[in-house]
C-alpha positions as CSV (number, residue, x, y, z in Angstrom):
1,X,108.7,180.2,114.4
2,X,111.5,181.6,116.6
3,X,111.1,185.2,117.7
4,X,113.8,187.7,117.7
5,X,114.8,189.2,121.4
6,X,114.8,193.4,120.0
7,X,117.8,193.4,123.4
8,X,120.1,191.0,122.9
9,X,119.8,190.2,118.8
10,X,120.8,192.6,116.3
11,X,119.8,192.1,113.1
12,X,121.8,193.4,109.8
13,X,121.6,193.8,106.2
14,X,124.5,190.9,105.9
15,X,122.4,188.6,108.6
16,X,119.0,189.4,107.1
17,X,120.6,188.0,103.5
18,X,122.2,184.9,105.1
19,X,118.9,184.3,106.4
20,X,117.5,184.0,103.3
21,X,120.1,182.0,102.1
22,X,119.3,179.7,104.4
23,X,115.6,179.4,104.0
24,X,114.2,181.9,106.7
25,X,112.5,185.6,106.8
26,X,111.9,187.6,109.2
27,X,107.8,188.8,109.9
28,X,106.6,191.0,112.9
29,X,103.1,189.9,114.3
30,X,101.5,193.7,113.6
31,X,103.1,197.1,112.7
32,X,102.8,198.0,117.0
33,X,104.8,195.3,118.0
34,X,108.6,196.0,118.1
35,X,109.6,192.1,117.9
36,X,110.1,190.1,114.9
37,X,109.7,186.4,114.2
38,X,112.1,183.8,111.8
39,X,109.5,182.5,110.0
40,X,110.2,178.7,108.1
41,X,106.8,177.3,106.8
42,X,106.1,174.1,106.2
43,X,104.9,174.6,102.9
44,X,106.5,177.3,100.5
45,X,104.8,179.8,98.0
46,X,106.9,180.0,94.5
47,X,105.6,181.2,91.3
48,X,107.2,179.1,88.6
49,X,109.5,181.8,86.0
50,X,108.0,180.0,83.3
51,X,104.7,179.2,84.7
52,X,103.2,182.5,85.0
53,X,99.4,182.6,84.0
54,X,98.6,186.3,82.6
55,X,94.6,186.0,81.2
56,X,93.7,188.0,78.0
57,X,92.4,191.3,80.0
58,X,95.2,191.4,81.7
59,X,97.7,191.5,79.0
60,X,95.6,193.8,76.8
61,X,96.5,196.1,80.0
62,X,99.8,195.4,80.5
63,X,100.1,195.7,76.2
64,X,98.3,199.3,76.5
65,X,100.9,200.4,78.6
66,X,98.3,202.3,80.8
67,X,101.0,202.2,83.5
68,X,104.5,202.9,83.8
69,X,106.8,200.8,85.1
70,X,109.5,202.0,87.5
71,X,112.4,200.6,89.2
72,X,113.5,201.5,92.7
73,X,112.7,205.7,92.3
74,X,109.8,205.2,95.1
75,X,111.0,202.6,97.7
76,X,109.9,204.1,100.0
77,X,106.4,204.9,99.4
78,X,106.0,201.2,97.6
79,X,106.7,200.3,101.6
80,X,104.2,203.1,102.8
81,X,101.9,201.2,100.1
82,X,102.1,198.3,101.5
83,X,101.6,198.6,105.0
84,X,98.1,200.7,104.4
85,X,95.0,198.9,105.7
86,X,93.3,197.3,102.2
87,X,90.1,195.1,101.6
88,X,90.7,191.9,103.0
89,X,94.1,193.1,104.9
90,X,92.9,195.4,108.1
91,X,96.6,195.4,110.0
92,X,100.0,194.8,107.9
93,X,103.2,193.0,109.7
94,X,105.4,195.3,108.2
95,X,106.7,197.6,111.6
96,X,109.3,200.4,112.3
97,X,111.9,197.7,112.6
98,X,110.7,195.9,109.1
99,X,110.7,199.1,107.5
100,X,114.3,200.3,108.7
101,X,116.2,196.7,107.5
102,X,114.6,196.4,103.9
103,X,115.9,200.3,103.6
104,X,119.0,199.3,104.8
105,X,118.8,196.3,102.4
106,X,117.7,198.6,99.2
107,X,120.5,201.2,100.4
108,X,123.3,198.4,99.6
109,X,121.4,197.1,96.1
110,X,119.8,194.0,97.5
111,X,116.0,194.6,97.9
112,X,114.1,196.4,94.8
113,X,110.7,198.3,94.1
114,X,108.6,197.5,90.8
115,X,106.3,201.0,90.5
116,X,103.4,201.1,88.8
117,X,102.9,204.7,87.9
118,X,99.9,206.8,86.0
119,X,99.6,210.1,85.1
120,X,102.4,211.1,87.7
121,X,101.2,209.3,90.5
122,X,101.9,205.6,92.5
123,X,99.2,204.0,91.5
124,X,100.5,200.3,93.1
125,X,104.0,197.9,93.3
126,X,106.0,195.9,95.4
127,X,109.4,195.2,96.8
128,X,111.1,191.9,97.2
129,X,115.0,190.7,97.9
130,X,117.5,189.3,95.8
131,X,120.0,187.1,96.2
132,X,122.2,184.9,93.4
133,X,119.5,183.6,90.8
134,X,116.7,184.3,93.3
135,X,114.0,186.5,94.1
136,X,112.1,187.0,97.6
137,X,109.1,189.0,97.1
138,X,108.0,190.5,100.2
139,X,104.2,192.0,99.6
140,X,102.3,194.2,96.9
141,X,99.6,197.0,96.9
142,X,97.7,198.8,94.9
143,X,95.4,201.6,94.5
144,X,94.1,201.2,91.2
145,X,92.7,198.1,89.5
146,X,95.3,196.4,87.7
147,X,98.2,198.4,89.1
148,X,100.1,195.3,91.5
149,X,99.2,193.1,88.5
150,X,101.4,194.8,86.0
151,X,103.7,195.1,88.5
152,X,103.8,191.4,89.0
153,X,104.4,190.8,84.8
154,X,106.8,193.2,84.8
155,X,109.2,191.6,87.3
156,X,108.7,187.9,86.6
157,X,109.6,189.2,82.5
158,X,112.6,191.0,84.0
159,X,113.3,187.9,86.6
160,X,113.7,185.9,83.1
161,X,115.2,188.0,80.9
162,X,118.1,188.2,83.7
163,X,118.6,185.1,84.1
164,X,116.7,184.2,87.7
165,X,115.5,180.7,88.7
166,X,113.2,181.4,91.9
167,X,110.7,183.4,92.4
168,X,109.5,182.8,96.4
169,X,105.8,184.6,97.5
170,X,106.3,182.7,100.6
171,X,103.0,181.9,101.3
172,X,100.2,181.1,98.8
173,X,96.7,183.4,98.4
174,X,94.0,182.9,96.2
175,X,95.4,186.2,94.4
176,X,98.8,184.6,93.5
177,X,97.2,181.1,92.6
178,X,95.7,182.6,90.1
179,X,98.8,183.8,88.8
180,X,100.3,180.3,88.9
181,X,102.1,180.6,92.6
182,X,102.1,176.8,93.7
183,X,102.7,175.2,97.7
184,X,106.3,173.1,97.9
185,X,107.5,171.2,100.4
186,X,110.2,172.4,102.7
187,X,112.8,170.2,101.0
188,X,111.6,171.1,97.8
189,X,112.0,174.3,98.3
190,X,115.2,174.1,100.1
191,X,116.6,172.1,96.5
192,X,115.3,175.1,94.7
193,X,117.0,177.7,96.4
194,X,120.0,175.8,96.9
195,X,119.9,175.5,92.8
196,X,119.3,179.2,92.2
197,X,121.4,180.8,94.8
198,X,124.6,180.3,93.2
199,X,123.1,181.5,89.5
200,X,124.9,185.0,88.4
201,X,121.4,186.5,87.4
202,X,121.2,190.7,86.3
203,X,118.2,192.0,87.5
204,X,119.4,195.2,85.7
205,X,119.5,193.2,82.4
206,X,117.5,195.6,81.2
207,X,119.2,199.0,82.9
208,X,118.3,200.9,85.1
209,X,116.3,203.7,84.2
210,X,115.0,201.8,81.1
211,X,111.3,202.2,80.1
212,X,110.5,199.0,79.3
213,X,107.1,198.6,77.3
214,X,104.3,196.0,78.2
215,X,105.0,194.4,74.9
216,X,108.5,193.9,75.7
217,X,107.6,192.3,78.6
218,X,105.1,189.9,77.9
219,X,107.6,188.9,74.9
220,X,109.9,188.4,77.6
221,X,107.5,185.7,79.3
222,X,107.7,184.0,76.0
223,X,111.2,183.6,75.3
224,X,113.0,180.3,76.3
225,X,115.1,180.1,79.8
226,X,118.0,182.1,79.3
């Protein structure tokens, strides 16, 4: 991983995309530190469109529509969310600088918030970047059971319903295997995203503003590539 001089480099919305592009992302080494790294790994996290693994309690919840789903009214707090200390995460990477370019990046339409919401309040979600027919999720939170879950079935239905080929988690955690998220090899992963960036996808296939149910969604999951 290279590290990013704060001096002499500056960093933008169109550089951060054409980083992506090209295989890289950015990660600071703890909200304190002011520097930022170009991370490549070795091995890739995707979760296959098509392979997502939702168990039977998991849809019944996502069917009940116990939470609603939101799209980018809360960015900011889904970031807030995400940086908070959580079991098993005691310090986040995601620092002032972080924070700053993925605004700037949801400012011009490129990175996006999926919101789980109950009874009026953020109850969990995450953010991620898009680019062509691909999807760079970036992290997830949550502070009621279930909440990131939905949140996850909501966007990979609404990554297939518009059209999307890649879904990258970047890395691989027990969490996301059991969703289906799989470890590719750098030049598998580079023939992926080479595949999927030039792909028209909608991520607003179903518009903006749009309630859509949990039912629609996991129907979604079962319809054919589009």
């Amino acid at each position: 991983m290279t590290r990013i001089n704060d001096v002499l480099v500056e960093i933008t919305p169109e550089v951060l995309l054409k980083a992506y592009a090209c295989g890289i992302f950015p990660m600071a080494e703890s909200a304190e530190d002011p520097g930022l790294y170009w991370i490549e790994p070795e091995l890739r996290g995707v979760l296959p469109l098509d392979g997502l693994r939702v168990s039977e309690r998991l849809a019944r919840t996502v069917r009940s529509d116990r939470f609603e789903i939101r799209i980018d009214t809360a960015f900011d707090e889904v970031l807030d969310g995400c940086a908070s200390p959580a079991p098993g995460r005691t310090k986040t990477w995601i620092n002032t600088r972080i924070r700053r370019l993925y605004g700037e990046l949801h400012a011009i339409g490129r990175c996006h918030s999926v919101e789980a919401w109950r009874d009026g309040r953020l109850a969990g979600g995450l953010y991620g970047v898009r680019l062509g027919g691909a999807f760079f999720g970036e992290s997830m939170f949550h502070v009621e059971r279930d909440a990131s879950k939905v949140a996850l079935v909501h966007l990979v239905a609404r990554l297939r319903h518009g059209g999307f080929r890649l879904l990258d988690t970047q890395f691989v955690t027990d969490h996301l295997k059991r969703f289906g998220a799989i470890e590719t090899s750098r030049r598998d992963y580079h023939r992926m995203l080479e595949q999927a960036l030039p792909v028209a996808a909608d991520f607003f296939a179903w518009e903006k503003g749009r309630a859509v149910s949990g039912a629609e969604a996991l129907a979604a999951l079962a319809e054919g590539p589009r």
